[in-house]
C-alpha positions in Angstrom: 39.1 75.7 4.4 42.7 75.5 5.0 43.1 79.0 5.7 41.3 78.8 8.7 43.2 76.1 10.2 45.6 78.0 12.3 46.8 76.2 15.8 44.5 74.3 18.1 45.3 72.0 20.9 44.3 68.5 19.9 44.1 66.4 22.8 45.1 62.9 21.7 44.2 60.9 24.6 45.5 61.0 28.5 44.1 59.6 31.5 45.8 59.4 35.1 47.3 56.7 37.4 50.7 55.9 39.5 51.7 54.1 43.0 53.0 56.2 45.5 56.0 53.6 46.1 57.1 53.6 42.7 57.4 57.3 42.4 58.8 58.0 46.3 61.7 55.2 45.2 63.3 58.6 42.8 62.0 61.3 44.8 64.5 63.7 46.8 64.3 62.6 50.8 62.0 64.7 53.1 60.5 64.2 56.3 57.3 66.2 55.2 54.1 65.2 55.4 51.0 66.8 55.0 46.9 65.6 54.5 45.9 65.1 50.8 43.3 66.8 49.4 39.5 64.9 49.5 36.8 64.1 47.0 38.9 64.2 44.1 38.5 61.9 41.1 41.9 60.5 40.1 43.6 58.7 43.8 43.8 61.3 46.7 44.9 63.9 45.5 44.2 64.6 42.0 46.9 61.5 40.1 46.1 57.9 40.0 49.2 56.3 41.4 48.6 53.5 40.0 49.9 54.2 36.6 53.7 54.1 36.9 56.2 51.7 35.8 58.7 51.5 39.2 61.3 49.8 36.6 62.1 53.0 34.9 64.0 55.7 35.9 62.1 59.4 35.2 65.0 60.7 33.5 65.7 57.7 31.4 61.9 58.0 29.8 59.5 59.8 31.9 56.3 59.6 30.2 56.7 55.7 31.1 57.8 56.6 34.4 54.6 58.2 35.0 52.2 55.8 32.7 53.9 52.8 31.7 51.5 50.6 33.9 48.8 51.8 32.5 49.8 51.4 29.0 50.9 47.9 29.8 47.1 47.1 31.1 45.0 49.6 28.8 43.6 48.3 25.7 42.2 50.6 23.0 38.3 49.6 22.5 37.6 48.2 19.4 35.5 51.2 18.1 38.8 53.5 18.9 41.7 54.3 18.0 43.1 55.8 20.6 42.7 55.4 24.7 43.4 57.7 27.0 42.1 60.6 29.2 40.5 62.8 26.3 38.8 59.0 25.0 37.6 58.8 29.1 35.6 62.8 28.7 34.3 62.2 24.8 32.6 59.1 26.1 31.4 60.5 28.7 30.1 63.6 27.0 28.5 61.3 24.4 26.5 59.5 27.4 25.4 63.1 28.6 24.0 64.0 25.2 22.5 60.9 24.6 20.5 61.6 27.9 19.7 64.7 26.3 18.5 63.4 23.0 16.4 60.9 25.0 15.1 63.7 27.2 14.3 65.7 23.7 12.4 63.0 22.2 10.0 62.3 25.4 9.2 66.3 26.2 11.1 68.4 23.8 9.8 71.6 25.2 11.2 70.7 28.6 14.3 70.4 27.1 14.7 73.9 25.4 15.2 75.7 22.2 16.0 73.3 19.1 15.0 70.4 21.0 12.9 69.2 18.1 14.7 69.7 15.9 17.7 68.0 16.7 15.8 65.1 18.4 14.1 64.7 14.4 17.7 65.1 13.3 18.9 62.1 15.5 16.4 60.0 15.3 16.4 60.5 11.6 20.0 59.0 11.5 19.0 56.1 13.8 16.1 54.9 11.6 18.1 52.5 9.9 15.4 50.5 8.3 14.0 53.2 6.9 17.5 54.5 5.1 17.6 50.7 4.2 14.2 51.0 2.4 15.5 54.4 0.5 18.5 52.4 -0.8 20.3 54.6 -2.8 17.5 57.0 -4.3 18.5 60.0 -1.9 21.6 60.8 -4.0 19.2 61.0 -6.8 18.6 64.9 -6.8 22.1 65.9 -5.6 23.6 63.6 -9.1 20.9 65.0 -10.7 22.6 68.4 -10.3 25.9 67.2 -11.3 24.7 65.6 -14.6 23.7 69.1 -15.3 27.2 70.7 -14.8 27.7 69.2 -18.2 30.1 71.8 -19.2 32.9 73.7 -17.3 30.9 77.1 -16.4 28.3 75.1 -15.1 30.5 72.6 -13.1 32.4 75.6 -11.3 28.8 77.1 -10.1 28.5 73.4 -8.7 32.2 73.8 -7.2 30.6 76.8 -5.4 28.1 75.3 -3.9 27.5 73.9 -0.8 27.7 70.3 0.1 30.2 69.3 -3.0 33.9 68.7 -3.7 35.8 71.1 -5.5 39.5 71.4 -6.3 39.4 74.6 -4.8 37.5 76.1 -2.2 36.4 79.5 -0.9 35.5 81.0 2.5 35.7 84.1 4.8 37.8 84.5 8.1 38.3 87.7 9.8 41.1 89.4 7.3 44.4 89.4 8.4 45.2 92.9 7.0 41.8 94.2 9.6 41.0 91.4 12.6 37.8 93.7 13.0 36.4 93.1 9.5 36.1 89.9 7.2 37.7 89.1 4.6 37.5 85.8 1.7 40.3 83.4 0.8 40.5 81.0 -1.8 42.7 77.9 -1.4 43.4 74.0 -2.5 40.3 71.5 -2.1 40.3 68.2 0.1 41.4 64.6 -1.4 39.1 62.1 -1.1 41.9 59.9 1.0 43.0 62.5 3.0 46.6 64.3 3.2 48.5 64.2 0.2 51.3 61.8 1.4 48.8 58.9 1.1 49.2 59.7 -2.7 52.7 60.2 -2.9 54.8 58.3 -0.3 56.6 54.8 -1.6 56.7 52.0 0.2 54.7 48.9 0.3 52.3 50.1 3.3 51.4 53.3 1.0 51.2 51.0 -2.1 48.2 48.6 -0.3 46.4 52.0 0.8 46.7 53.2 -2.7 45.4 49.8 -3.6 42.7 49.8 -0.9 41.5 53.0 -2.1 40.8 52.3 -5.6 38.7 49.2 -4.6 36.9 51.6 -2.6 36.3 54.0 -4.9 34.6 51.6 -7.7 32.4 50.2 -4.5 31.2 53.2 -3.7 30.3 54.1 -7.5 28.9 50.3 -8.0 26.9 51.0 -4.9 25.6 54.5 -6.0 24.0 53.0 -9.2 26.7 54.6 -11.4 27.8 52.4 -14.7 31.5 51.4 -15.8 32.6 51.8 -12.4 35.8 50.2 -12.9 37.4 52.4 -15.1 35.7 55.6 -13.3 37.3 54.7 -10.6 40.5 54.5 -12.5 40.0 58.5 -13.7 38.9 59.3 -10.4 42.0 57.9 -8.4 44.3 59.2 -11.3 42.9 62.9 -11.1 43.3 63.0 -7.4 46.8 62.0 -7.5 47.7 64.9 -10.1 46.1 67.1 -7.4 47.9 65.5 -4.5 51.2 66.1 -6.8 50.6 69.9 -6.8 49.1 70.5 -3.2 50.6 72.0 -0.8 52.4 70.0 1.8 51.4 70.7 5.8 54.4 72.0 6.1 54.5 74.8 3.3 50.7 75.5 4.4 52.5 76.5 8.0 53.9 79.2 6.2 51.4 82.8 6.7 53.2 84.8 4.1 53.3 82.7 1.9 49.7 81.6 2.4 48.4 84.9 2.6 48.2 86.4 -0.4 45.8 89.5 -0.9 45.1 89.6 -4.8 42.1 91.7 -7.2 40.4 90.1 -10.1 43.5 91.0 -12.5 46.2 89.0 -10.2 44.0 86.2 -9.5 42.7 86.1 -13.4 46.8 85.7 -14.0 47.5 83.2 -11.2 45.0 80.5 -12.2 43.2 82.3 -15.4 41.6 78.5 -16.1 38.9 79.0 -13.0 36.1 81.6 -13.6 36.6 83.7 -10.4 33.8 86.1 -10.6 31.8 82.9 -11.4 33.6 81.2 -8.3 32.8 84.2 -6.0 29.4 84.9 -6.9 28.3 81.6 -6.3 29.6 81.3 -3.1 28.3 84.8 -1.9 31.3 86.3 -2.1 30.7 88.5 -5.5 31.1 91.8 -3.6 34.9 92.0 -2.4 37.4 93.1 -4.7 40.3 91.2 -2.8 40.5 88.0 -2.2 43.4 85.8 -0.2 44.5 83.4 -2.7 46.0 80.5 -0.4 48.1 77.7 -1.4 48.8 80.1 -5.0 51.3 77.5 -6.5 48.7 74.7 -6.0 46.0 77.0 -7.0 47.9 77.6 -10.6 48.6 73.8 -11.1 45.0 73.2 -10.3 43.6 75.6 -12.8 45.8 73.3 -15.3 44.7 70.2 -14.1 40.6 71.7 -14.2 41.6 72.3 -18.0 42.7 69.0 -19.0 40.0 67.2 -17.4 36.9 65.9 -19.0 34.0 67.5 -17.6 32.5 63.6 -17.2 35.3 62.6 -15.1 34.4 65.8 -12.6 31.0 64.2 -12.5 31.9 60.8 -11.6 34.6 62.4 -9.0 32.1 64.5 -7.3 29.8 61.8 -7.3 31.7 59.5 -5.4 33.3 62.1 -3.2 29.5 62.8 -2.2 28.3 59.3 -1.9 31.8 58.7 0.4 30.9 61.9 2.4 27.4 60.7 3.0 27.8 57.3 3.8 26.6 57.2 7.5 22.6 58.4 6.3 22.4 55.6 3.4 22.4 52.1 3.5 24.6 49.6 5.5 26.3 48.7 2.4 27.6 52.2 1.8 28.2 52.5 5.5 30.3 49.5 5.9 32.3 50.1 2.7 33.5 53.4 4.6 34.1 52.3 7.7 36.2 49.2 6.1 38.5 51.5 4.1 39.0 55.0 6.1 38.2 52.9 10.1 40.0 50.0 9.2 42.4 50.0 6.7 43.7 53.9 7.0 43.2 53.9 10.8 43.3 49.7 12.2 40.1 50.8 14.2 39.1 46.7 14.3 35.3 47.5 14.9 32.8 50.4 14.1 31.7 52.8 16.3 27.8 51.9 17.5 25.4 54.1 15.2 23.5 56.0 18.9 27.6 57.1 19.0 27.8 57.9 15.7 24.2 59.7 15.9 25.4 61.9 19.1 28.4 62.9 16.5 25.9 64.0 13.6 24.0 66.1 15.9 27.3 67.7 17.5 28.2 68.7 14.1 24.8 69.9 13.1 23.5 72.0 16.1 26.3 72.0 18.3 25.7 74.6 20.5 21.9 74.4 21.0 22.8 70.9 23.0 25.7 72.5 24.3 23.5 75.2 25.7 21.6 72.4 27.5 24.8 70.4 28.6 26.2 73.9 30.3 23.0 73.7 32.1 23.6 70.1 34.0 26.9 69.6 33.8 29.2 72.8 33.9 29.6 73.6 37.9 30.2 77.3 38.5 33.4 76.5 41.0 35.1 75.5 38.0 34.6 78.8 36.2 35.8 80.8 39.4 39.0 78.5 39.8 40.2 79.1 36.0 40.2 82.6 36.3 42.7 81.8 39.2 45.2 79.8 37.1 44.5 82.4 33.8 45.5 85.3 35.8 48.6 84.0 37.4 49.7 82.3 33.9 49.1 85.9 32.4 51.4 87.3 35.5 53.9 84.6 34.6 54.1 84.8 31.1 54.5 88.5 31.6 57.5 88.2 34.1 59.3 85.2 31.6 58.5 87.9 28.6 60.1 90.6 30.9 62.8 88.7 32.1 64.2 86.6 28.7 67.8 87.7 27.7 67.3 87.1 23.6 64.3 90.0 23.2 65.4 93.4 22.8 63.2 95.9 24.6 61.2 97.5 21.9 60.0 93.8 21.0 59.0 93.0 24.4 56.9 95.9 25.0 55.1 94.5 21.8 54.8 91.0 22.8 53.4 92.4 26.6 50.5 94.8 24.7 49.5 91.4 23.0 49.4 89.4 26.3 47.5 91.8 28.1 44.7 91.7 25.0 44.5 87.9 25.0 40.5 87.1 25.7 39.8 84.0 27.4 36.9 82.4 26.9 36.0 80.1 29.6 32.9 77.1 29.1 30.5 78.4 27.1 29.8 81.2 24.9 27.5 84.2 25.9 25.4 83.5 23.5 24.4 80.6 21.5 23.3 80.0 18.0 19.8 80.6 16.8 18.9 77.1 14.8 15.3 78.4 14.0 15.7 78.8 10.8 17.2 75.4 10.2 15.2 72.7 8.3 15.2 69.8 9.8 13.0 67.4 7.9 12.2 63.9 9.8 13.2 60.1 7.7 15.5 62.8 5.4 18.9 62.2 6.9 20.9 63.2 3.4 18.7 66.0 3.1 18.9 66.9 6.6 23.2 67.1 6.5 22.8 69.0 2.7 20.4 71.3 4.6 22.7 71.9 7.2 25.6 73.0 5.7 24.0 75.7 3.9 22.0 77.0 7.0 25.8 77.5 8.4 27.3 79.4 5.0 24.3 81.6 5.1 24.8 82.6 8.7 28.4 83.6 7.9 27.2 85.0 4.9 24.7 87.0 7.0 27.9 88.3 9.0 29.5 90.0 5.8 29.8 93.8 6.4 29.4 93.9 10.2 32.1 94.0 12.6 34.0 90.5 13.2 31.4 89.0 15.9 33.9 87.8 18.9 31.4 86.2 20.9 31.2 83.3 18.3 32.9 79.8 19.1 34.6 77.7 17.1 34.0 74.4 19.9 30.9 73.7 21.2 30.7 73.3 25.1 30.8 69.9 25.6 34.1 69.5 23.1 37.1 67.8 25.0 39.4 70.7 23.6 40.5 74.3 23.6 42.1 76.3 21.0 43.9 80.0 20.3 42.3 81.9 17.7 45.5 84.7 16.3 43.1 86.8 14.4 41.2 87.3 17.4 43.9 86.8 19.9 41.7 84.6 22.3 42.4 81.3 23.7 38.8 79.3 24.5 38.4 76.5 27.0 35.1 74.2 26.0 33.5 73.2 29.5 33.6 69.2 28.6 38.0 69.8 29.2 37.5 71.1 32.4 37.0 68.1 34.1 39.4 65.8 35.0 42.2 64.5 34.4 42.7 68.2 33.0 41.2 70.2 36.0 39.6 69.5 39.1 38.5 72.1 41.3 39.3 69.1 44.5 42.3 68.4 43.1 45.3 69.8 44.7 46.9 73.1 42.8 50.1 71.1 42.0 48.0 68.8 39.6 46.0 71.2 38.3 48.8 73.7 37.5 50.6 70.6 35.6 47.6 69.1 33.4 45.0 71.9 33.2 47.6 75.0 33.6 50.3 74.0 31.0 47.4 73.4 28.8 46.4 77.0 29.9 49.9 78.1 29.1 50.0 76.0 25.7 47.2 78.0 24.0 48.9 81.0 25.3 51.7 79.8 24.0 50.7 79.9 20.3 50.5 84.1 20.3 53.9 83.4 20.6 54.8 80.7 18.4 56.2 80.5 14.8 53.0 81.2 13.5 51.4 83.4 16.2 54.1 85.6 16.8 53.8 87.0 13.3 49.9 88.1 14.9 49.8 91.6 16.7 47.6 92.8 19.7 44.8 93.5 18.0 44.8 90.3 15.4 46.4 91.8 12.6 48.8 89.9 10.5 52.1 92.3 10.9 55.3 91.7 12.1 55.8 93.3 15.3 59.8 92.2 16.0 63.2 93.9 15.3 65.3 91.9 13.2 67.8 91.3 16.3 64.9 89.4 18.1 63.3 87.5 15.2 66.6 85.9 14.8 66.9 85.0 18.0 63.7 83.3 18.1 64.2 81.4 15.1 67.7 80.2 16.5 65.7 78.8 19.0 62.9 77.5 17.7 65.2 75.5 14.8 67.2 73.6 17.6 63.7 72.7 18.9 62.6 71.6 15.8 65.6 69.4 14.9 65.5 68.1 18.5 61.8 66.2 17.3 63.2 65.7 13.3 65.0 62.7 15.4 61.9 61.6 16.9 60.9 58.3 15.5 57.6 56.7 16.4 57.2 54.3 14.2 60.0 52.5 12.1 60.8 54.5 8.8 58.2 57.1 9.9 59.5 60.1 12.0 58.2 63.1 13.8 58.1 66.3 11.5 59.9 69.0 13.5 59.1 71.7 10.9 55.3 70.8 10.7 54.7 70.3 14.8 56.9 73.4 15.4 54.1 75.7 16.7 52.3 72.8 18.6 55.8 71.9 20.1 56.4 76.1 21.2 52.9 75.6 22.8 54.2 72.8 25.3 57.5 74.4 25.8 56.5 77.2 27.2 52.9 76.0 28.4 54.8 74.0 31.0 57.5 76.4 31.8 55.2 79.2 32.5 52.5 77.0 34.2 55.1 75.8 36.3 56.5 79.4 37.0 52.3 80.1 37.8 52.3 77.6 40.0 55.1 78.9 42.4 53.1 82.1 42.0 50.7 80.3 43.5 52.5 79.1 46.9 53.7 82.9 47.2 50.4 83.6 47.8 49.1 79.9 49.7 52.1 78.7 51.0 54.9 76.4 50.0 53.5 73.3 49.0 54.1 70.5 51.1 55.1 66.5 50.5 51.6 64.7 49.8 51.9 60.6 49.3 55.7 61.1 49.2 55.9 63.6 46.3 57.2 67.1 46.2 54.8 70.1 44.7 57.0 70.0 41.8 56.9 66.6 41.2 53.5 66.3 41.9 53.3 68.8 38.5 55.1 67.2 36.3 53.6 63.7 36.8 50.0 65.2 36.5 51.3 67.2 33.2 52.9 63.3 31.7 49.6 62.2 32.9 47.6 64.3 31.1 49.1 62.9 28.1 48.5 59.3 28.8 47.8 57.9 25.5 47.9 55.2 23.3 47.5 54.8 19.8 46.7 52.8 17.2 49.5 52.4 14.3 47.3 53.8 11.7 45.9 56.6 13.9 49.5 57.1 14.8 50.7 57.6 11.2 47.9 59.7 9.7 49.0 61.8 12.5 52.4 62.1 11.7 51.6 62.5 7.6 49.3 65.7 8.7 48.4 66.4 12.4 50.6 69.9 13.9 50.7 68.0 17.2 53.3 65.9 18.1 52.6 62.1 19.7 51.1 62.1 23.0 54.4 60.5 24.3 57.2 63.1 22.6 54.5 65.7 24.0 56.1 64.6 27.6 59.6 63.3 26.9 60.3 65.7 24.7 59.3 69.0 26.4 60.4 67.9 30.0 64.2 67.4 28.5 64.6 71.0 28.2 63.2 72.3 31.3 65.4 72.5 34.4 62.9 71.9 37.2 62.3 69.2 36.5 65.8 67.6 36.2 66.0 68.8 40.2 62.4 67.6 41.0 63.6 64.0 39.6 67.1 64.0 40.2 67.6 63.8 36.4 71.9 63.3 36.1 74.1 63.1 32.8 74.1 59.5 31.8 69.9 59.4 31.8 68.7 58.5 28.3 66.6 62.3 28.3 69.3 64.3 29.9 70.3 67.6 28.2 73.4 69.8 28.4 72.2 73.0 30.2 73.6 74.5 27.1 71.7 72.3 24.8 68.2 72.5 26.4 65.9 74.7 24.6 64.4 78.1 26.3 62.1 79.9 24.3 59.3 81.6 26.7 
């Protein structure tokens, strides 16, 4: 639901490598020398020096500086879109689970609770010639129950239900209003292409999508059985642009007041009176609360007009194929390739599908996440790498609290607000404390269709079965062996999956330099968003109220719009430039992630002593090549511009150049002069936390 999608880190690919010789050529003469550290991963120390470009000056375009020959000898596998360090950990993770699977379906009992039933669930997927053999028969029942929404009381049960498209959708989320309770929203449904811009956008790359799509579209009906699919798809494609025409842009879904709504039956019944809301509600289990968030309300009234003026049959055929699309992977090849060809390689220019046992360790991921992940904790998560974060959380808390303390733009009464929230954040380190119970779950072997329909309501009624109780905040919204982390503002707690603690992000061998720069500013980043454009307007304990004095919100938001104009200029691919507005929050995170990691790190020599020179580099330059480093990425062009049409982050590369401009370490730790393509103005360079 889009309400729930408040800031995460998505780490778009990095992995790690230098030469010493390169980087010394720029570093600030010393006659220190000092033993690197042993048994570490990436070189001697913690970076692979072999992944810098010597031609390039650091402060004419660092990120290059620091990964420019790897880019130069890294190609992205054909089943990706994207290389980097991130790419280096999912694969990795995917071999772990597969062991896991393979484990499952020799001794599942050895393996531990759910082990049947998501070994049945995988190798249900991976029976091809069996889902070859169904052909197209296990849609049957599901179209079966949209033929019989034949009118538009019985089509908006069918909205409600789970497992098929509506133009609006409804959920829970902890409310805003009371963190410790939960609350429903309502808010605009998906497009079958994806963000809206794909609709809307001119140009000739955005016609041959639009052009792309359609074909795809009457394939997927012709393959489903479905007559006239021609002029279906026509409808269908026509409908979804009206929608995208009324949706609301990323950016205008950024903004929480506008977005959060609270409204009873009588202001909902006047903002879209076209949808049956009690019908809506009831449906989906949510008959019993009086107010409900009403997301996206603009949209939402558009919608209700567009729901209107469209023929019941053409709701069918659209949540027939938005079904059959959805499905894809558990039926035939056919159906399978026709996806892949359309969202793989025409959206993304992924040249070559994934293999199906990767595809299958995906599936079962997304299905019963954390009864693998319970089992991955238990081989792969070392307990050193628990005791060392705590290290690196603490003196990030102690260094976000002096930088809060110490910034010249916050009045007083704000900042003793702002330190009450830092001292609530929870982190969450590895693994939850408890894991989810999958007994319940049906999991029925050679039913793949039925097994991913089944799924999805065994996971809306265990939310359902939270309504009325106390907001549970032991639950996770990553399982452990996710490359990721993420800040969650209603709960004010940042949550570090044990699959990212590994390097090029952390490495308990690794010397504190590196980790402080990749693992730390990451740290700092999801710290970062309690106190960005969006989290700031969170309190202590969750609750959506403002918590500033006038005097300081303007302040911030002075701020935080030269930041955002500084990546509006940003242009990553011709015609198509970074959204300053849309990756504001994401961009806050960085900022101040790598200002306060790097203030935690000299924290850290207080206590261990200064650091010394280790393979010609400086401490502080050792951080800021392992932070550019853990950002090493490439992408492909159609990764890179679905990114840019919806994704909060900024590109990989702007994630370094871009943050590293405005801080002033590391203009000394590189010797970074005016005249150097990055260099900023003291005056210019943006200080936020």
């Amino acid at each position: 639901m889009p309400f729930n999608h408040f800031s995460r880190l998505s780490l778009g690919a990095a992995t790690l490598a230098l030469s010493a010789s390169a980087l010394a050529q720029t570093a600030p003469p010393t006659t220190t020398r000092s033993t690197a550290p042993t048994g570490t991963r990436y070189g001697t120390f913690g970076i692979d020096l072999t992944a810098a470009d010597k031609a390039v000056k650091p402060g004419d375009d660092f990120w290059t500086y620091a990964n420019g020959s790897w880019n130069k000898r890294t190609e992205i596998a054909a089943d990706r879109t994207s290389a980097g360090g991130s790419v280096i950990l999912a694969d990795q993770a995917e071999q772990q689970v597969r062991t896991i699977l393979d484990d499952a379906a020799r001794d599942p009992a050895a393996v531990g609770p759910g082990a049947r039933q998501f070994g049945d669930l995988y190798a249900s997927f991976m029976d091809e010639a069996a889902i070859e053999r169904a052909g197209a028969t296990p849609l049957k029942p599901y179209f079966a129950k949209i033929d019989a929404a034949n009118d538009k009381q019985k089509l908006q049960s069918l909205f409600s239900t789970v497992g098929y498209a509506a133009p609006v959708e409804v959920g829970q989320l902890p409310d805003p209003a009371d963190p410790k309770r939960y609350a429903v929203a309502a808010g605009q449904g998906s497009l079958g292409m994806g963000g809206r811009d794909y609709y809307l956008e001119q140009g000739p790359k955005y016609d041959a999508f639009r052009t792309a799509y359609r074909a795809y579209v009457e394939k997927m009906l012709t393959l489903s059985g479905i007559a006239d699919a021609s002029a279906k798809a026509d409808r269908i494609v026509a409908l979804e642009t009206a929608m995208a025409k009324v949706q609301w842009s990323p950016v205008q879904s950024r903004d929480l007041k506008a977005m959060l709504k609270p409204m009873d039956a009588a202001g909902r019944k006047a903002l879209a009176p076209e949808f049956d809301w009690p019908l809506l509600l009831s449906t989906a289990g949510y008959g019993n609360f009086p107010i409900v968030y009403m997301t996206n309300s603009t949209a939402l009234t558009e919608l209700g007009k567009i729901f209107a003026a469209t023929p019941v049959s053409t709701w069918q055929d659209w949540m027939k194929f938005r079904l059959a699309s959805a499905s894809a992977s558990m039926l035939p090849k056919a159906f399978d390739q026709a996806t892949f060809d359309f969202y793989g390689k025409t959206l993304a220019d992924q040249p070559q599908q994934r293999a199906r046992w990767k595809r299958g360790i995906a599936l079962v991921n997304g299905t019963m996440g954390e009864a693998v992940g319970e089992v991955y904790v238990k081989r792969h998560y070392p307990p050193e790498s628990e005791a060392k974060m705590g290290e690196l959380i603490a003196n990030l808390r102690a260094a976000y609290k002096e930088r809060i303390g110490a910034n010249g733009w916050m009045d007083q009464a704000t900042k003793t607000q702002a330190l009450a929230k830092l001292a609530a954040f929870d982190p969450r380190i590895g693994h939850p404390v408890k894991y989810i119970d999958y007994a319940s779950l049906q999991v029925v072997r050679g039913d793949p269709l039925g097994n991913g329909m089944r799924s999805g309501e065994f996971q809306h009624q265990l939310d359902l079965s939270r309504l009325g109780k106390p907001v549970d905040r032991t639950l996770w919204g990553m399982t452990p062996q996710t490359v990721n982390a993420y800040y969650d503002p209603l709960n004010n707690q940042i949550t570090f999956p044990a699959a990212i603690l590994q390097p090029p992000y952390f490495d308990p061998k690794a010397d504190a330099a590196v980790n402080y720069g990749a693992i730390g500013a990451i740290i700092g980043h999801e710290m970062g968003h309690g106190f960005d454009d969006q989290g700031s307007q969170f309190s202590a304990s969750g609750k959506f109220e403002n918590w500033w004095t006038p005097e300081a919100r303007a302040a911030f938001t002075q701020r935080t719009a030269a930041l955002s104009k500084q990546y509006d200029a940003y242009e990553p691919i011709p015609g198509v430039h970074v959204k300053g507005a849309l990756t504001l929050g994401e961009n806050i995170g960085d900022l101040g992630g790598v200002e306060t990691a790097y203030s935690a790190y000299q924290k850290y020599q207080a206590v261990h002593g200064k650091a010394p020179v280790i393979g010609g580099l400086t401490g502080d330059q050792r951080f800021f090549l392992a932070y550019a480093q853990a950002w090493q990425a490439k992408l492909r062009e159609g990764a890179a511009r679905a990114r840019l049409l919806t994704d909060p982050h900024s590109p990989p590369f702007y994630r370094v150049n871009g943050i590293v401009r405005n801080v002033d370490a590391w203009y000394t730790a590189f010797g970074v002069k005016p005249g150097d393509a990055l260099y900023l103005a003291p005056g210019d360079r943006v200080h936020i936390w």
